[in-house]
C-alpha positions in Angstrom: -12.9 -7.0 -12.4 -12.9 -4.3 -9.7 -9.4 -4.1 -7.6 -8.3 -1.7 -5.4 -5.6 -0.4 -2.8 -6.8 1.4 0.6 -4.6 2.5 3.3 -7.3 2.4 6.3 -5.5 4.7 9.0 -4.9 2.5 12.3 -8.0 -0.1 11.2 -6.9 -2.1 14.2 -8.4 0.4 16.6 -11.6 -0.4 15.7 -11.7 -4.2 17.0 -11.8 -5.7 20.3 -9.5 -8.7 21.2 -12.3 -10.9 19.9 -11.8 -9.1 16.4 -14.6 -8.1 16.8 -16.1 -4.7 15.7 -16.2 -1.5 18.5 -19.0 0.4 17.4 -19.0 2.8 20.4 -18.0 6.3 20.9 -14.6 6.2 21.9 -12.0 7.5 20.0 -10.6 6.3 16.8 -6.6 6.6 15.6 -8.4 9.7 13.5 -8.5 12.8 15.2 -11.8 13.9 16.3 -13.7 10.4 14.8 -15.1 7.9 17.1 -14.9 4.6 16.9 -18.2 3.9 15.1 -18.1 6.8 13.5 -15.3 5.7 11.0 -16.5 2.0 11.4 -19.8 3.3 9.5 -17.8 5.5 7.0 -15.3 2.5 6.3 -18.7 0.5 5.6 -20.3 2.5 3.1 -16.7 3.0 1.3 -16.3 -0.3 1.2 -20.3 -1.2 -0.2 -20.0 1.6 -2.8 -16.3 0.3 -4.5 -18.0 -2.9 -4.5 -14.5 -4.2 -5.5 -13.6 -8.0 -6.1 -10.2 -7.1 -4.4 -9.0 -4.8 -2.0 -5.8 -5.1 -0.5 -5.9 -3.5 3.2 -2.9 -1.2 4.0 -2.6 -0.7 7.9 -4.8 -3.6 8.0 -5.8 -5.3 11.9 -3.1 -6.6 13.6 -1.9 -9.9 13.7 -1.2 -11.0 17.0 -1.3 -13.3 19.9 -4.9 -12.7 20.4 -5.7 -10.6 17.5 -6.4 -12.1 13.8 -6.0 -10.3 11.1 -8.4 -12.3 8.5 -11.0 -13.2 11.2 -11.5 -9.4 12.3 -11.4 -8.4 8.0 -13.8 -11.1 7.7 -16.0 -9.7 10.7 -15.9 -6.6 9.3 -17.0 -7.5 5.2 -19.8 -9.6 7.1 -21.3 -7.2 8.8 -21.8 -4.8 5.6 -22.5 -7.9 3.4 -19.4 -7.0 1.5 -18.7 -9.2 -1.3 -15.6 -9.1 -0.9 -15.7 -11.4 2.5 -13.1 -13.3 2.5 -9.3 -12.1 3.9 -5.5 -13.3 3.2 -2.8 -12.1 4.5 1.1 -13.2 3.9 3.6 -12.4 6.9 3.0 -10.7 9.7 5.0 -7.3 11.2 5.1 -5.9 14.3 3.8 -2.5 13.8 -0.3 -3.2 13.9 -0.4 -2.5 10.6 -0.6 -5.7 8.8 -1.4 -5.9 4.8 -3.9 -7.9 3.9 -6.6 -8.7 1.2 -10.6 -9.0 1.1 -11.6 -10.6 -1.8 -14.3 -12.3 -3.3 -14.1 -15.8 -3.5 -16.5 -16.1 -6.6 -14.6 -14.1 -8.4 -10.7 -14.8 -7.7 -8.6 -17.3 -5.5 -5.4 -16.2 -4.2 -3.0 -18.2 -2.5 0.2 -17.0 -0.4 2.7 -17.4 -2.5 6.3 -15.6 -1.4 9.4 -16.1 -3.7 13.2 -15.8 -3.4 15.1 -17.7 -1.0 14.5 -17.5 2.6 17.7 -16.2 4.3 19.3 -16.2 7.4 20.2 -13.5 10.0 23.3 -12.8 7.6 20.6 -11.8 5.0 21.1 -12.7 1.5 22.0 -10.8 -1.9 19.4 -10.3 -4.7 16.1 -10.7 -4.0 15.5 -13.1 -0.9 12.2 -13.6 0.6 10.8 -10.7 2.1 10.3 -11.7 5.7 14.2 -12.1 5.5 17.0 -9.7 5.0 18.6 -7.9 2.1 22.4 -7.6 2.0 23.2 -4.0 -0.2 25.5 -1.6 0.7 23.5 1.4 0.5 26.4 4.1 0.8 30.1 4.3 -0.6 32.0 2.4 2.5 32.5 -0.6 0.4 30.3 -2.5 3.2 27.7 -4.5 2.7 24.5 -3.9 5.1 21.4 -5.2 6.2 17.9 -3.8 4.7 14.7 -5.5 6.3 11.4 -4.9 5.5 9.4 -3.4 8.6 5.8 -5.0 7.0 7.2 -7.5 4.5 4.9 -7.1 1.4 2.3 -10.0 0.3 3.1 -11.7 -2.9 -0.5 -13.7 -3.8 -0.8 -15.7 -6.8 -4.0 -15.0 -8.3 -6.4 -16.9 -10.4 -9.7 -15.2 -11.7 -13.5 -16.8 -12.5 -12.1 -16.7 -15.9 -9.0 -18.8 -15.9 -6.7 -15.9 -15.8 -3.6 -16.1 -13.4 -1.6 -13.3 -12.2 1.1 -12.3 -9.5 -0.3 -9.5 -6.9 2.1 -7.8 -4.9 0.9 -5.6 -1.8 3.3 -3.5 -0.6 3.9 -0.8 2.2 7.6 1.1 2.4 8.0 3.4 4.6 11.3 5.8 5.6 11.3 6.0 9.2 11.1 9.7 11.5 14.5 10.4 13.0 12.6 9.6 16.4 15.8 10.4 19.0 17.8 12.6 17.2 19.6 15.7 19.0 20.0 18.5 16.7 19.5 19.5 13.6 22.9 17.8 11.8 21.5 14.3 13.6 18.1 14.2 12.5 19.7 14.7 8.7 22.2 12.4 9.6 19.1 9.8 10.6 16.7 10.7 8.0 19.3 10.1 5.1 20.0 6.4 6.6 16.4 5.8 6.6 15.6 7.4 3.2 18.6 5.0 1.7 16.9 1.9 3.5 13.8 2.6 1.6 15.0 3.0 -1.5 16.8 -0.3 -0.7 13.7 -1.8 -0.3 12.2 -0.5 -3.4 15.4 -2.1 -5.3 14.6 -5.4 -3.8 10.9 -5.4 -4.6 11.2 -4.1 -8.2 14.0 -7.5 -8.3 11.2 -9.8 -7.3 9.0 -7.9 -10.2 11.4 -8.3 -12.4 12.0 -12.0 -11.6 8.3 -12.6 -11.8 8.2 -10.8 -15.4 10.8 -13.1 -16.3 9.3 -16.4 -15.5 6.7 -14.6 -17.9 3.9 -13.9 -15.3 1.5 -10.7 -15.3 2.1 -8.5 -12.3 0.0 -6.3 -10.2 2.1 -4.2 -7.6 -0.7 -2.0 -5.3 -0.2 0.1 -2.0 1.3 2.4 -0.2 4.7 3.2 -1.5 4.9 6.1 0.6 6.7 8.5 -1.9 5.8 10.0 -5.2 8.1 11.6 -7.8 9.4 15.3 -6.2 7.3 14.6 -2.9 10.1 13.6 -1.0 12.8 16.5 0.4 15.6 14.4 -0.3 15.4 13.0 -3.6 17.3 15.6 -5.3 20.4 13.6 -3.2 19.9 10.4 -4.9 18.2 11.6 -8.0 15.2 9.3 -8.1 12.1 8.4 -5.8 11.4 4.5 -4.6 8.5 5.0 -7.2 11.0 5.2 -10.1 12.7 2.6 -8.9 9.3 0.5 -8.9 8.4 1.9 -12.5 11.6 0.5 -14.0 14.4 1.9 -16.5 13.1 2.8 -19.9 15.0 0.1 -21.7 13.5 -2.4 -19.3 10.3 -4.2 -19.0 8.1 -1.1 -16.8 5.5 -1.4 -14.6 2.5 1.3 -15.4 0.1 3.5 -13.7 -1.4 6.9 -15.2 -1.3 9.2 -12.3 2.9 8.6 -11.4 3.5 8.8 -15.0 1.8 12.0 -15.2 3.7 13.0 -12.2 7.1 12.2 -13.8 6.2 13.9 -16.9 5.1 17.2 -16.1 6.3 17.9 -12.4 5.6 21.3 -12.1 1.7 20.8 -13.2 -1.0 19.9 -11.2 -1.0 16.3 -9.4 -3.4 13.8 -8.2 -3.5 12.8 -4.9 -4.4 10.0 -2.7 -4.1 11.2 0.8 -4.9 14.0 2.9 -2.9 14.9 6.2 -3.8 17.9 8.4 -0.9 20.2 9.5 -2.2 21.4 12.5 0.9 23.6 13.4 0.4 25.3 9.5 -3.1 24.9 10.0 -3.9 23.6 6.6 -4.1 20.3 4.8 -1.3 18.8 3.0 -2.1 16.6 -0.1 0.1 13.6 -2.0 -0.2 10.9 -4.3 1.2 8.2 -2.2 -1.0 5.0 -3.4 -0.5 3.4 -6.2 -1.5 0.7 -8.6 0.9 -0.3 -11.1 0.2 -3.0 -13.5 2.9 -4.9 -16.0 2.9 -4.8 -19.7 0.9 -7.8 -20.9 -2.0 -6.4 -18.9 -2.6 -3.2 -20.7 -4.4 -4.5 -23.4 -7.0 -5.8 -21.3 -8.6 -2.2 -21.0 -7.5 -1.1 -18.0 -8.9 2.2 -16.3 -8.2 3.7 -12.9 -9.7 6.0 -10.9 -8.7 7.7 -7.3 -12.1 8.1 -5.1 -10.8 11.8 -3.9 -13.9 13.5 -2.0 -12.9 16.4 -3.4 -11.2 15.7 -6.7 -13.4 12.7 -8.2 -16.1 14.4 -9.4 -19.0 11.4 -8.7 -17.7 11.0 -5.0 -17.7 14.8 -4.7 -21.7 14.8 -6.1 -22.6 12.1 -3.8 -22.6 14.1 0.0 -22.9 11.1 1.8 -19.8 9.2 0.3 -18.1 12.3 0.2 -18.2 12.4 3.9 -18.0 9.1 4.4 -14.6 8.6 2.7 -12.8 12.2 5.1 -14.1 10.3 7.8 -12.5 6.9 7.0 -9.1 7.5 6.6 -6.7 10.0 5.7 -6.1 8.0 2.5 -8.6 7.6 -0.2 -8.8 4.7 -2.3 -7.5 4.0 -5.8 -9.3 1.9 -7.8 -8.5 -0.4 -11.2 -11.3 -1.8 -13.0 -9.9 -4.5 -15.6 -10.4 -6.9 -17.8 -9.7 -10.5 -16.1 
């Protein structure tokens, strides 16, 4: 079984309020990409991963008009993905929605969100993820309020083969320090919002560790936005939301290759899922922000991954036409797990 995670920079440009597909040559959300330009690169990504599973970071948006799984559904039709089917759990408000294609042959997921749903007081623990977290994330001996900006989607999964999982799709992000003044403000901002995302990160590895408990397989995939030594200040709190993910050593870990390599040998080279242009630098800046981490029970079932870098992946930088196709997608590149289910 083929599964992936793809961040698809601002998707939701690309469909009408019919959700349907814009193939015209306005622009896209990436710079300097029209509209069916990246709708025609997104394809042939799509057609060559070929995945049973792909769970759509900034996926359509979910809306009064706009559908999220009728404009994913659109879009797998019209490149006669087999992956055509879509899920989705809880909606945000950011037009970036997470959501999975899938196909139906091959796996059936259902929404299935755990914890106890809590009220505008929040809740401690682990409550349901469309609700609110009560932590307190400094040293004031107060309790605050931690909500998730694009609650993740927790599927329960069962495979052609009888095989039932847990699948978690998430997307944390720290927010910019949009409306500071000065230089002591926007440190003063960007520390709150680096604490509310390692908040979240404690709240979702709870629910994984809940899920481990009730002795279920778990599949955590996305965009953790973070990486071990990527973020400026982690040396404050002395560990990234990916660690927190990962779990303690004398606990039951969640696994993927590429952040363990990048916790074991910092100061070698990385790999990396995503690709940002710093126009004022005038050069590209590259991190491993995409992950997909897999619980202990399934690594005997042969797992092996593999990040679809243009440049790095040496079959995607041999094929010129998927080469270009995936710098003209997204800013993100896809990481893929091919297991045994």
């Amino acid at each position: 079984m083929r599964i992936a995670t793809y961040n698809v920079e601002w998707f939701s440009s690309l469909f009408d309020e019919d959700n349907r597909l814009l193939r015209d040559d306005e622009a896209s959300g990436r710079q300097g990409v029209s509209r069916a330009a990246q709708i025609e690169a997104l394809g042939r990504v799509f057609t060559e991963m070929d995945a049973d599973a792909v769970m759509v970071v900034e996926a359509p948006d979910q809306g009064r008009r706009r559908d999220t799984v009728a404009a994913l559904e659109h879009f797998a039709g019209q490149f006669q993905l087999r992956a055509r089917k879509a899920i989705m759990g809880f909606a945000n408000t950011t037009q970036q929605e997470i959501a999975l294609l899938f196909d139906p042959a091959a796996l059936v997921p259902m929404h299935d969100p755990r914890g106890a749903e809590a009220g505008p007081e929040g809740a401690v623990g682990a409550p349901r993820f469309d609700g609110a977290m009560r932590i307190d994330l400094d040293v004031d001996a107060r309790e605050d309020l931690v909500r998730f900006s694009k609650p993740p989607l927790e599927l329960d999964v069962t495979t052609a083969k009888g095989r039932t999982f847990r699948m978690i799709g998430a997307h944390l992000k720290s927010k910019a320090p949009h409306g500071a003044r000065g230089d002591d403000e926007v440190m003063r901002i960007s520390i709150a919002n680096r604490r509310k995302q390692l908040a979240q990160a404690i709240w979702l590895r709870r629910r994984i560790e809940e899920d481990l408990a009730a002795g279920d397989d778990v599949i955590l995939l996305g965009d953790l936005n973070d990486g071990p030594g990527l973020d400026e200040f982690e040396h404050l709190f002395g560990y990234s939301s990916v660690e927190i993910l990962i779990g303690p050593e004398d606990g039951a870990r969640m696994f993927d290759p590429h952040a363990q390599d990048a916790l074991r040998h910092p100061l070698a080279a990385q790999a990396s899922t995503a690709r940002f242009h710093i126009e004022r630098q005038g050069r590209y800046l590259s991190a491993l922000l995409d992950y997909v981490m897999i619980s202990e029970g399934l690594r005997t079932e042969r797992p092996k991954w593999r990040i679809w870098h243009p440049f790095e992946d040496h079959a995607c930088w041999q094929n010129a036409p998927l080469r270009e196709a995936l710098l003209a997608a997204s800013d993100h590149f896809p990481v893929v797990l091919d297991i045994d289910l």
